[in-house]
Every structure is written in structure tokens, then in C-alpha cells.
C-alpha positions as CSV (number, residue, x, y, z in Angstrom):
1,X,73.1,72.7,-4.7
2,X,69.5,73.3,-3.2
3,X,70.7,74.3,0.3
4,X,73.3,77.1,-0.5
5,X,70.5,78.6,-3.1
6,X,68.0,78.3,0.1
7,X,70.9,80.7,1.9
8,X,71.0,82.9,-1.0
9,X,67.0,83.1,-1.4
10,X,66.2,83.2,2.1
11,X,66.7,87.0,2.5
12,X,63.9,87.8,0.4
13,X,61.5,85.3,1.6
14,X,60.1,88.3,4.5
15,X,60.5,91.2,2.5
16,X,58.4,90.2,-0.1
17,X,55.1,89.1,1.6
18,X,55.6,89.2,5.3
19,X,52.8,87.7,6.2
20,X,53.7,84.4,4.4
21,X,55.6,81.8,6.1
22,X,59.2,81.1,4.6
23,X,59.5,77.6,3.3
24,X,61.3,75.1,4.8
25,X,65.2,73.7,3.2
26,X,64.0,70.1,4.5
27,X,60.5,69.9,2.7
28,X,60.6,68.1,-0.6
29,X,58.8,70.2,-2.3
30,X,61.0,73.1,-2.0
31,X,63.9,71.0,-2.7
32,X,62.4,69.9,-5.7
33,X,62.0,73.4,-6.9
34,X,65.1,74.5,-6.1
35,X,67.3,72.2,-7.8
36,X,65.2,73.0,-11.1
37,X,65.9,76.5,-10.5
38,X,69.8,75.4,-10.5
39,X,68.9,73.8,-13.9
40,X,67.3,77.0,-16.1
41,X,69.3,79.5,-17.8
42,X,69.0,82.9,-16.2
43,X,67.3,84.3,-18.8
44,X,64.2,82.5,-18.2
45,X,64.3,83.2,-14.4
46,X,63.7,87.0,-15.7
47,X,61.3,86.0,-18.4
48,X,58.8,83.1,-18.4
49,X,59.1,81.6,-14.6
50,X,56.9,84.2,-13.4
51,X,54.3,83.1,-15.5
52,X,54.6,79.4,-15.4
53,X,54.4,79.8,-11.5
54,X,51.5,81.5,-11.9
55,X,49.9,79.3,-14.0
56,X,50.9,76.2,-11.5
57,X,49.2,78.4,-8.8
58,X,46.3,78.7,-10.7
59,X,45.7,75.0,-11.8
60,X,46.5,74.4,-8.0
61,X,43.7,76.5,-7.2
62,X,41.0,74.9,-9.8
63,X,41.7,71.7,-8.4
64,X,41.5,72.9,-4.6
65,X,38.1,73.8,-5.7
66,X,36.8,71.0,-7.6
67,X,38.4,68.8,-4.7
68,X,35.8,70.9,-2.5
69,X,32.9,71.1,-4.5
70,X,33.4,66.9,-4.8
71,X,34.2,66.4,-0.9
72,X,32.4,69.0,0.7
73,X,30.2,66.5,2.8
74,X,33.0,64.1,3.8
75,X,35.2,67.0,4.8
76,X,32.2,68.8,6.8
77,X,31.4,65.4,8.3
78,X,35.5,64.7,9.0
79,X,35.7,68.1,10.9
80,X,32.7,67.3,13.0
81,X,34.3,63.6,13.6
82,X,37.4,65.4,14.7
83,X,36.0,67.7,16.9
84,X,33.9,64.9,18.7
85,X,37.7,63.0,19.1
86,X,38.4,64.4,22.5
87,X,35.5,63.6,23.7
88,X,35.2,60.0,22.6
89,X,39.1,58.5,23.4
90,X,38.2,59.2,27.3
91,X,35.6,56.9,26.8
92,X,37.2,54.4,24.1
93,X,40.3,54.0,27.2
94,X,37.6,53.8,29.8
95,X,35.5,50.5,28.3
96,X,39.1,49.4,27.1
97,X,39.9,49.1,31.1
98,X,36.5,47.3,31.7
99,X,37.3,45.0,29.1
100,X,40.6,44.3,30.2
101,X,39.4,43.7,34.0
102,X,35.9,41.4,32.7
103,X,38.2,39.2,30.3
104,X,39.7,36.7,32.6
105,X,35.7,36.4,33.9
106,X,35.0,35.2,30.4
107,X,37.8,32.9,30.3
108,X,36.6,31.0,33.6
109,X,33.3,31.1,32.3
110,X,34.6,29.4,28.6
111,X,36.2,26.9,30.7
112,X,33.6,26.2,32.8
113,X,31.4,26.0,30.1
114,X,33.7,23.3,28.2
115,X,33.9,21.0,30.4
116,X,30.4,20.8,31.4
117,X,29.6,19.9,27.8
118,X,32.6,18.2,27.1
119,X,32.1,14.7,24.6
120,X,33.8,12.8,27.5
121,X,31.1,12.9,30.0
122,X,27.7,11.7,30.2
123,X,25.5,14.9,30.2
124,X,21.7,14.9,30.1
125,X,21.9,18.0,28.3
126,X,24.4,17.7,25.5
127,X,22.0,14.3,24.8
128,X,19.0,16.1,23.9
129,X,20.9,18.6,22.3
130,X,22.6,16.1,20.1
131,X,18.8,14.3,19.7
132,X,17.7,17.2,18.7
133,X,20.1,17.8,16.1
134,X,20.1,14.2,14.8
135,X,15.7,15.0,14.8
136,X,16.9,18.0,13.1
137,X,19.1,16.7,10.3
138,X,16.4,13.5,9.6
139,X,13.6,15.8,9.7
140,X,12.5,14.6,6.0
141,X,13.3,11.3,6.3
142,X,10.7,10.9,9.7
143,X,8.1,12.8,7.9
144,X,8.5,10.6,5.1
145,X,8.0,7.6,7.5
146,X,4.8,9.3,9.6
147,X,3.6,9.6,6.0
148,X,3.6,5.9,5.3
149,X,0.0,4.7,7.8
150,X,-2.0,7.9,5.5
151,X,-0.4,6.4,2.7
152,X,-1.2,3.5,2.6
153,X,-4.8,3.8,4.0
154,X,-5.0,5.9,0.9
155,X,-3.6,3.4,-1.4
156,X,-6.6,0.8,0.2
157,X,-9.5,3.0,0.1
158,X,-8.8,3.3,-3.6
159,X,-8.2,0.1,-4.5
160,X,-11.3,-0.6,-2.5
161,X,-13.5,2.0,-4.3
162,X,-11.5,0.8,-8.3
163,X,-12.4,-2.7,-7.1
164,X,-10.2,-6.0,-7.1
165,X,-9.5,-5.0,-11.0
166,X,-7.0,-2.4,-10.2
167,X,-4.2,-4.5,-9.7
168,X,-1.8,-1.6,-9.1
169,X,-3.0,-0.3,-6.2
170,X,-3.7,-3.5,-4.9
171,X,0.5,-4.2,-5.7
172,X,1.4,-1.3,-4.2
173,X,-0.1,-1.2,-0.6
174,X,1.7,-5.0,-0.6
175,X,5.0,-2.8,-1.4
176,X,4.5,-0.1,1.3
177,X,3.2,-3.3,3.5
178,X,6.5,-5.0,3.2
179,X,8.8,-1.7,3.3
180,X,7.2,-1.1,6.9
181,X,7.9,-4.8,7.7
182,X,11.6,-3.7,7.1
183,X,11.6,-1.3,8.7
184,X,10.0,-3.0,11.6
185,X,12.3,-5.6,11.2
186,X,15.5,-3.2,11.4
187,X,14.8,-1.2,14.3
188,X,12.5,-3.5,16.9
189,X,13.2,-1.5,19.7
190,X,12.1,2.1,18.2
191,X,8.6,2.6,19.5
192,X,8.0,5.2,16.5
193,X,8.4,2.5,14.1
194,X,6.2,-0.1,16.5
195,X,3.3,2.4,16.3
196,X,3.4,2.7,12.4
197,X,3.5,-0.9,11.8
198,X,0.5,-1.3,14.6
199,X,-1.3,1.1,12.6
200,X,-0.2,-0.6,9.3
201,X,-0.8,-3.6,10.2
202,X,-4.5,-2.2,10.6
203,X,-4.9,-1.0,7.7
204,X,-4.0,-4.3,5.8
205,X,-6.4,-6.6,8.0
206,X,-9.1,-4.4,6.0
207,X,-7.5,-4.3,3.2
208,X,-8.2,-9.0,3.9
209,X,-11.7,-8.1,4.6
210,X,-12.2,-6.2,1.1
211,X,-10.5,-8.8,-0.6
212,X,-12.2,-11.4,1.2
213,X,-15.5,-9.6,0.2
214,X,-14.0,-9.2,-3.5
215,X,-14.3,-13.0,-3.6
216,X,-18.1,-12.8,-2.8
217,X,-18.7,-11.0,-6.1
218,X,-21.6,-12.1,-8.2
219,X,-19.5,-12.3,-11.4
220,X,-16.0,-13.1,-10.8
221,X,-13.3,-13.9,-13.1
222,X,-11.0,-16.4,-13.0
223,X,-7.9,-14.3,-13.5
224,X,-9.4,-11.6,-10.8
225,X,-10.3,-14.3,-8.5
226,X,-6.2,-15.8,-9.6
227,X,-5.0,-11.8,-8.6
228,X,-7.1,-11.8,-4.7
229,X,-6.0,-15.6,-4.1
230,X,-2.3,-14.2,-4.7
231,X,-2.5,-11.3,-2.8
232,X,-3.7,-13.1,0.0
233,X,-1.1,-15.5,0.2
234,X,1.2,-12.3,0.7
235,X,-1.0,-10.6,3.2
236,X,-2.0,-13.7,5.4
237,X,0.7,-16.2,4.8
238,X,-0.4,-18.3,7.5
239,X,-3.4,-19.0,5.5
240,X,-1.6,-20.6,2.7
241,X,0.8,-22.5,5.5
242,X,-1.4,-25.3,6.2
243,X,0.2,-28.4,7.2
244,X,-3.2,-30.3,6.5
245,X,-3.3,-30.3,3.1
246,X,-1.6,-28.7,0.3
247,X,-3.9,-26.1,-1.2
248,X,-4.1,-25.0,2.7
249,X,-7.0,-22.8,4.5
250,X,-7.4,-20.4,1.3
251,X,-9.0,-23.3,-0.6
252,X,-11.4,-23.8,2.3
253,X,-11.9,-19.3,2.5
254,X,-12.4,-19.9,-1.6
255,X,-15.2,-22.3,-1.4
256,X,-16.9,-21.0,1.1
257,X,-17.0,-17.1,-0.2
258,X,-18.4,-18.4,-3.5
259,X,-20.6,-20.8,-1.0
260,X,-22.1,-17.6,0.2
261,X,-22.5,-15.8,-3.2
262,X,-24.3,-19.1,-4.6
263,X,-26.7,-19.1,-1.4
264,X,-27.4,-15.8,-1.8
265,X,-28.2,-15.8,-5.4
266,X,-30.5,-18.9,-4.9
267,X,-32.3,-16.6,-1.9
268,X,-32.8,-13.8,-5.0
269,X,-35.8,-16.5,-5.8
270,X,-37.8,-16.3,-2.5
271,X,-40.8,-14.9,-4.3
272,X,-41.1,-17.8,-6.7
273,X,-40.1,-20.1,-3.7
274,X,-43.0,-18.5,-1.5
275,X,-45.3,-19.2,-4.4
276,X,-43.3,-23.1,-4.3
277,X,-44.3,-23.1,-0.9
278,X,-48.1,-22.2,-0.9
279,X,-48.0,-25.2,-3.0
280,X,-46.4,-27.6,-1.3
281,X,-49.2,-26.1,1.2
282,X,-51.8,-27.1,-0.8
283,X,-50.5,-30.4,-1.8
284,X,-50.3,-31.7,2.0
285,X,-53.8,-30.5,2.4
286,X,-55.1,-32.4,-0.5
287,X,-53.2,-35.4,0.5
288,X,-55.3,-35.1,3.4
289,X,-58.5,-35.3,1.8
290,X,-59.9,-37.4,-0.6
291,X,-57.7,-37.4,-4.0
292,X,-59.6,-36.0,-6.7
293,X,-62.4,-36.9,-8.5
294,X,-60.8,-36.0,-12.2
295,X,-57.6,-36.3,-13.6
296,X,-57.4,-32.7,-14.8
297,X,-58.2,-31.1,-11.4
298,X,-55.5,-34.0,-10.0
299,X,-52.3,-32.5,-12.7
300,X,-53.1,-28.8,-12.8
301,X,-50.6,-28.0,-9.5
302,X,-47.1,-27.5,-9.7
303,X,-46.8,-24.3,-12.4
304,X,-44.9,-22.4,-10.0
305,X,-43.2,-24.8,-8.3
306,X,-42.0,-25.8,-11.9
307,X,-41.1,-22.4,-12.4
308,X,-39.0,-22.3,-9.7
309,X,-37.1,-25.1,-9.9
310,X,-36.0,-24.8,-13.2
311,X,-34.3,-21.3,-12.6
312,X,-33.2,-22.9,-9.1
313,X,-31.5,-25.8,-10.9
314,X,-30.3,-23.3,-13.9
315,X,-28.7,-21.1,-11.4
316,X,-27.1,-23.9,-9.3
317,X,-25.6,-25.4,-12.6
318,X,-24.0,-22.8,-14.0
319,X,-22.6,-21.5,-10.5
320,X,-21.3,-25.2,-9.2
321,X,-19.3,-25.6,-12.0
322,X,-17.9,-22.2,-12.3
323,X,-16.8,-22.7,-8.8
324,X,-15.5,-26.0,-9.0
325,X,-13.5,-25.3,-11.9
326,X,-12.1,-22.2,-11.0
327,X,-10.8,-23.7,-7.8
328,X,-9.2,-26.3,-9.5
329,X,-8.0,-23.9,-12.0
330,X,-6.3,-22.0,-8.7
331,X,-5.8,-24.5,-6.4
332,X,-4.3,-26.9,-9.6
333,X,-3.0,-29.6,-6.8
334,X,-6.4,-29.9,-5.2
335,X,-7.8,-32.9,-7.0
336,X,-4.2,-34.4,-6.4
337,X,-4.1,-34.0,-2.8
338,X,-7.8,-35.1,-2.5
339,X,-6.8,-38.5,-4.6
340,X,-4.4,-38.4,-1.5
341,X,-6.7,-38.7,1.1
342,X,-8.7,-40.7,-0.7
343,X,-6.4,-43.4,-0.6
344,X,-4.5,-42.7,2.8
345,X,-7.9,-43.1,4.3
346,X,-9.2,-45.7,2.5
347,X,-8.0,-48.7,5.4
348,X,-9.2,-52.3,5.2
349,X,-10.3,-54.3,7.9
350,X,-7.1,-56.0,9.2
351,X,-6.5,-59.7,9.5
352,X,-4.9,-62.3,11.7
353,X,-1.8,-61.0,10.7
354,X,-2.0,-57.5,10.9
355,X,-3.4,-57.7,14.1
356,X,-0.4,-59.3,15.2
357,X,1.6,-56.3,13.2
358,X,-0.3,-53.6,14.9
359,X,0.3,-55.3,18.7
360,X,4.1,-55.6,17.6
361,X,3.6,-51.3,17.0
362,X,2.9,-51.4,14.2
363,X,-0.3,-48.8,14.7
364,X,1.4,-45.6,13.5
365,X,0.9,-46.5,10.0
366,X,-2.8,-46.5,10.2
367,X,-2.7,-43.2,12.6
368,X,-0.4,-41.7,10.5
369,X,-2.9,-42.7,7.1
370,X,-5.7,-40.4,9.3
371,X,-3.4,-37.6,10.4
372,X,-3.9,-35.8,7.0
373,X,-7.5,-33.8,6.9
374,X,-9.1,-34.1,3.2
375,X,-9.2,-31.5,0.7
376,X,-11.9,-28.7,1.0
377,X,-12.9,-29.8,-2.8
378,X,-13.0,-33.4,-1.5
379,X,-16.8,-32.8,0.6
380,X,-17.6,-29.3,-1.0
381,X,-19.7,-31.3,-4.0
382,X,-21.0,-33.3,-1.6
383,X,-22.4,-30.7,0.8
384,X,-23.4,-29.1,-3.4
385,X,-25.3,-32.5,-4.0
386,X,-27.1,-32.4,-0.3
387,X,-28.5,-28.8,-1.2
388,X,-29.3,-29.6,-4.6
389,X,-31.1,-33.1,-3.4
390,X,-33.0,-31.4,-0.2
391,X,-34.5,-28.6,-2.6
392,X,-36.0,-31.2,-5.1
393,X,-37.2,-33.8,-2.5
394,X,-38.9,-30.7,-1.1
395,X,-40.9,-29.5,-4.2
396,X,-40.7,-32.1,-6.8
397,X,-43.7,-34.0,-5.7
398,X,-45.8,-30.6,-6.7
399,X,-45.0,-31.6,-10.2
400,X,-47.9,-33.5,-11.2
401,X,-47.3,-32.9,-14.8
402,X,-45.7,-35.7,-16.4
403,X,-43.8,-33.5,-18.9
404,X,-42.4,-31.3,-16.6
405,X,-41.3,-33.4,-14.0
406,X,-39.2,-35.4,-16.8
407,X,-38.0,-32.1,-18.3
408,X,-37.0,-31.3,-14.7
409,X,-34.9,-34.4,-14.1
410,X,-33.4,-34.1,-17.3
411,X,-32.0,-31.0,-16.2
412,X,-30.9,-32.3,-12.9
413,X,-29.2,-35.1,-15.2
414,X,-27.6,-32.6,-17.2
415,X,-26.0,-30.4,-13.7
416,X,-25.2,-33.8,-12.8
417,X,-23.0,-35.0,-16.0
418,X,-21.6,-31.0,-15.6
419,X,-20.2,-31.9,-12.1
420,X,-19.0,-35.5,-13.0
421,X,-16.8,-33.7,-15.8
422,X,-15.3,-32.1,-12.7
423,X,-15.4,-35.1,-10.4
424,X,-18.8,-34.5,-8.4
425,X,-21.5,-36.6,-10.8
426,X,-24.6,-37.7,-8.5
427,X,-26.8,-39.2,-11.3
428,X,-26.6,-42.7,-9.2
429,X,-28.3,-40.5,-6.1
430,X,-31.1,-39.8,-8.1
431,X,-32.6,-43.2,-7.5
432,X,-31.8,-43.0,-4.0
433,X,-33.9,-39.8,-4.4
434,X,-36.6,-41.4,-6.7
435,X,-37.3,-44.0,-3.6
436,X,-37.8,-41.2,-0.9
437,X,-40.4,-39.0,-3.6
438,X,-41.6,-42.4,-3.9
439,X,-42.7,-42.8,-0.2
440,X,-43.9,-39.4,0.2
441,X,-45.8,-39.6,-3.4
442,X,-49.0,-41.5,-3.8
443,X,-48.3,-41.8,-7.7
444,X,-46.3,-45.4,-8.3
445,X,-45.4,-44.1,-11.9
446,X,-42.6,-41.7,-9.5
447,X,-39.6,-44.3,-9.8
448,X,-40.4,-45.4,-13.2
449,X,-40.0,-41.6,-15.0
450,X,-36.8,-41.5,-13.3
451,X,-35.6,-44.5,-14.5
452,X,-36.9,-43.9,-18.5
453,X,-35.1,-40.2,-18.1
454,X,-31.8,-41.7,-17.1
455,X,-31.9,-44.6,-20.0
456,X,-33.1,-41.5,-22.7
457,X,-30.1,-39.4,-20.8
458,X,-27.8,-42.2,-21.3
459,X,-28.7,-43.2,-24.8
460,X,-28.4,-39.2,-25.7
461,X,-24.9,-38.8,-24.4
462,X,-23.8,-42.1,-26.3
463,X,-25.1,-40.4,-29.5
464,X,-23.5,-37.3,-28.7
465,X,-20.0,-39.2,-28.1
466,X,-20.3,-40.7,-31.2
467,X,-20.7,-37.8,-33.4
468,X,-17.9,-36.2,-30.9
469,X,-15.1,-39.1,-32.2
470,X,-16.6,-39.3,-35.9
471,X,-15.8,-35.3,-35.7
472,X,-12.2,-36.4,-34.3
């Protein structure tokens, strides 16, 4: 129906604006059009289709506008785009034909490049590429372990400044300690981890020396002293290995750290035992002379010999004992492997017939009875005793007071009975001691004060026994 109303229309189309161009019968739009034309009565062509067209026009023509007012700048900045088009695809197909000529280049070069760097060949390269991505990827983890030398120096030098109390810091350089052991353990052959331990391992033979030092203190406790001795025996395990005796070579480090601190408290008296000693001066020069003339002049000596000796003996008491029984409190199987040695050594003179069992090879009983050394507690109240006994044999002939010098051995009698409680009583060396002040003395009255102090000594600790088991 549209394309004989085109015929019929297309008459007019020229002679009614000439300078418009006719539309065409194949656009849709004109289609469109014309088959609603075929659908309105013929009055309306006459009366209201001029006016609807013109409105259409019109609406057309607002929205051409607003579409212009909206778009202005893409449209300006199309037209120039467009206008630049003829100048730009000459060059767009000229890098197209560089691009097509340089492309099997690259592809030689890819394939070059892959197998250079291929996975299935050794390359020198590709290795410290692939180290430096592992380095990469593990970065925290190897900071973390450079850390660990600062850290625990850190962890010592506090513990070392809180003192052998903190027993947290203590525990946790032994924690890092043994981590880096590990680790050490794990990878031997990494020299990273060699030069950590080395500088570890550093650190912790300080950390021995301050709690070797720790055990020097003046005023130890047993449980701090229990803390070091354990602490130790994690840090130096060799110590504590001994094959010798069963307490090892810390018993030995124990005795002879609180050896020192009691030798160095006793040389906190060298003023009173200068003033001792310008005494003993003066007594070898009047033993010299003539002794003299009156009693009183003769027993006015010995003040500050008396005075020194009694805080000598006071401080020696109260340290021996402390020592002695906090070893044993430490060390529990120290008496028990002294007993031991005790009896493995004690060998009697053999007979006919043992004589006759040793040339039939039987000899490695005895040898084997003196291949274990003794206990450190077996001779350590013995060397005690020698000090105690070379001090007093020393100044107690100064004493010419009678009073004094028995108020004196009475005190020795009492350090004496203090010791014996722990298995070191010397009260039967006094004598042996009475009989060399004896020979050096000129007074005969020497041995028998000794002898009435030990009988009022005795006869005091029988009393005191007695009102011990009537209070039991």
C-alpha cells in the first residue's frame, strides 16, 4: 500500500519546496508514515494532520537543540577527531606494516629467551634469581633469626642488671639458647646459622660468668643459689657430667665461689687484724726480753686481738655452716657419695692370702676401689678446719686474759659442735692445737683451760639434751 501512495505523492514532492530533497520509498521512516496515512479517514488529512506534523516538527526541533546544548563539546571534539582521520590511518597502516615485519623478530627472541631460562638446565642466572626470590618470600622469617644474637644479649644484660632473682629472664635466654641450638642442629651446613650460634654461644659463656659471680654474693639464698645451680646444669652440661663423683664439677664451682665470698668477708677485718698483728709484734719482742716484773703489766695484751678473733670466729661460724648446708641441701647425694669413697678407699693391709689373690690378678679390685675421686664436701671442712686452726694458733697466745681466752674456745667449741651437726666437728683437734700454743706459750696453765672448757662444753650440751628429750 505505501509504494503506490509514494507514486501518487511523488509529484508534489518538487513543486512544493524545491529545494528539499524528495524522500526515499525504501527508508523506514517514510514507510512508516505512509502506511498511517493509508490508515486516517480523509477528513483528517484536510483537517488536523497539518497541525500534528507540525507539532512533531517542532518537538523534533526542541530536542535537536537540547541534544546540542547537552553535546556541544563531544560533537565539537568528534568533528575535529574526524577531520584529523585522514591524516592518522596513513600512519595507523604504516606502524601496522612495521609491526607485522618486527613480530617474527620477537618470536625468535621469546624463543631464545625460553630456553636459556628453561627449568631443565643448570643456569647460573635463573639460581640467583630463584635465591633471590626464596630471600625474597623468607624475608621476615631471616630477620627474625638475625634478631635472635641482639635478643638474647638483651635478655642477659637484664637479667644481669635484675640480678639472679629474676628468674624469667634468666628462663628465657635458656629458651632462645636452645631454639638456636635447633636450629643449629637442623641446618649444619648453613653458615648464616653457624655465625648466630658462634655469636650465641658468646653471649651465654657470659651469661656462666654472671651466674658464676651470682654465686659469690654475700647473702645468698638457698632457693636463688637452687635456681643458678639449675641453670647451670642447662648451660654447661659438662659440668654436671662428671664421671668422678655424683654431684660432679658444680659441687666443686659451689664450694669454692662461696670459698671466695667467706675469704673475702674475713679480709673485711684487716684493720682489726693489723691491730692483731702489732700485737703478736709486741708479744715476740717481750718474749725476748725479760717477762715482766707484775702480773698486771704481764695480762693487759691481747684487747684487740680478742676483738678480732671473736668477730673472725663469729663470721666463720655462721658462713661454714650456711655453706655446708646449703650444698648438701643442693647437692642432696653428696654426703652419700662421700660415705662412698670413704669406704671404697678405706683398704686394709693385705695378708698371706690376698697377696696370693692379687698375684693370681686379682689387683683391679683395689685399683678399681681408688679410681673414684672423693666428694668436694669430703676435704672442703677439712681445708675450713686448717683455716680456722692456722688463724687461732696465730693470735691466740696474745690472749693473756684468762676469761677471754676460755670465752674464746668456747666459741670455737660451739663452731665446732655447728659443723659436727653437718659432719665436720674438729673439737678433738683442739688438743692437738692446745699442744702447739703450748710450745710456743711460756704459760703451762695453756693445755689445762682447754681441757676444763671442753669438760664445761660437754657437761652444757648434756644438760641441754636433757631438757631437749624432757621437752619431747
Amino acid at each position: 500500500m505505501a509504494d503506490p501512495l509514494y507514486e501518487l505523492l511523488a509529484p508534489y514532492f518538487h513543486s512544493s519546496k524545491p529545494e528539499t530533497q524528495a524522500p526515499k520509498a525504501i527508508d523506514g521512516t517514510t514507510g512508516k508514515y505512509l502506511n498511517r496515512l493509508s490508515t486516517l479517514p480523509l477528513s483528517a488529512l484536510s483537517s488536523s494532520e497539518d497541525d500534528s506534523l507540525a507539532q512533531s516538527s517542532h518537538t523534533n526541533l526542541l530536542s535537536l537543540q537540547a541534544l546540542s546544548a547537552r553535546s556541544n563539546a563531544a560533537i565539537v571534539l568528534s568533528a575535529d577527531h574526524h577531520s584529523n582521520l585522514s591524516e592518522n590511518l596513513p600512519k595507523v597502516v604504516e606502524k601496522s606494516e612495521v609491526l607485522r615485519h618486527d613480530v617474527p623478530k620477537l618470536d625468535e627472541e621469546a624463543v631464545g629467551f625460553s630456553g636459556k631460562y628453561s627449568r631443565s638446565t643448570e643456569n647460573e642466572i635463573l639460581n640467583k634469581r630463584k635465591m633471590a626470590l626464596l630471600m625474597a618470600r623468607n624475608v621476615d622469617r631471616l630477620s627474625d633469626i638475625l634478631d635472635l644474637p641482639t635478643l638474647l644479649s638483651s635478655t642477659i644484660s637484664f637479667s644481669t642488671l635484675q640480678g639472679a632473682s629474676n628468674a624469667n629472664s634468666f628462663a628465657s635466654a635458656l629458651d632462645l639458647h636452645s631454639h638456636i641450638k635447633r636450629l643449629h642442629l637442623f641446618y649444619q651446613d648453613s653458615q648464616l646459622v653457624a655465625l648466630i650460634y658462634q655469636q650465641t654461644d658468646e653471649a651465654m659463656q657470659e651469661m656462666t660468668s654472671n651466674l658464676i659471680a651470682s654465686l659469690k654474693l654475700q647473702n645468698i639464698k638457698l632457693a636463688a643459689g637452687m635456681r643458678t645451680i639449675g641453670w647451670l646444669r642447662r648451660i654447661v652440661p659438662e659440668l654436671d657430667a662428671s664421671l668422678n663423683n655424683k654431684e660432679g664439677n658444680l659441687g666443686a664451682l659451689f664450694l669454692v665461689c662461696r670459698l671466695a665470698t667467706l675469704t673475702s668477708t674475713l679480709a673485711a677485718l684487716e684493720p682489726l687484724s693489723d691491730l692483731a698483728d702489732q700485737e703478736t709484734a709486741l708479744r715476740e719482742r717481750d718474749g725476748k726480753l725479760s717477762r715482766p716484773s707484775t702480773t698486771k703489766d704481764y695480762w693487759t695484751q691481747g684487747q684487740q686481738t680478742e676483738k678480732y678473733l671473736k668477730r673472725y670466729i663469729e663470721i666463720f661460724r655462721e658462713q661454714s655452716f650456711a655453706i655446708i648446708s646449703m650444698y648438701r641441701s643442693i647437692f642432696p647425694s653428696a654426703h652419700e657419695a662421700a660415705a662412698y669413697n670413704r669406704s671404697a678407699l678405706n683398704v686394709k693391709t693385705p695378708g698371706l692370702q690376698s697377696i696370693d689373690s692379687i698375684r693370681m690378678g686379682n689387683e683391679s679390685q683395689i685399683s678399681a676401689s681408688f679410681s673414684t675421686l672423693p666428694s668436694a664436701l669430703a676435704t672442703f671442712p677439712m681445708h675450713l678446719i686448717d683455716l680456722l686452726s692456722s688463724t687461732l694458733k696465730q693470735y691466740l697466745p696474745n690472749l693473756r686474759d684468762k676469761s677471754s681466752r676460755e670465752s674464746l674456745l668456747t666459741q670455737v667449741l660451739y663452731c665446732a659442735g655447728s659443723l659436727g651437726r653437718l659432719g665436720g666437728d674438729f673439737s678433738m683437734q683442739l688438743a692437738t692445737l692446745a699442744i702447739d700454743i703450748e710450745d710456743d706459750d711460756e704459760d703451762d696453765d695453756t693445755e689445762t683451760q682447754w681441757i676444763t672448757v671442753m669438760k664445761k662444753h660437754r657437761e652444757l650440751a648434756k644438760k641441754l639434751e636433757k631438757m631437749a628429750s624432757g621437752a619431747s
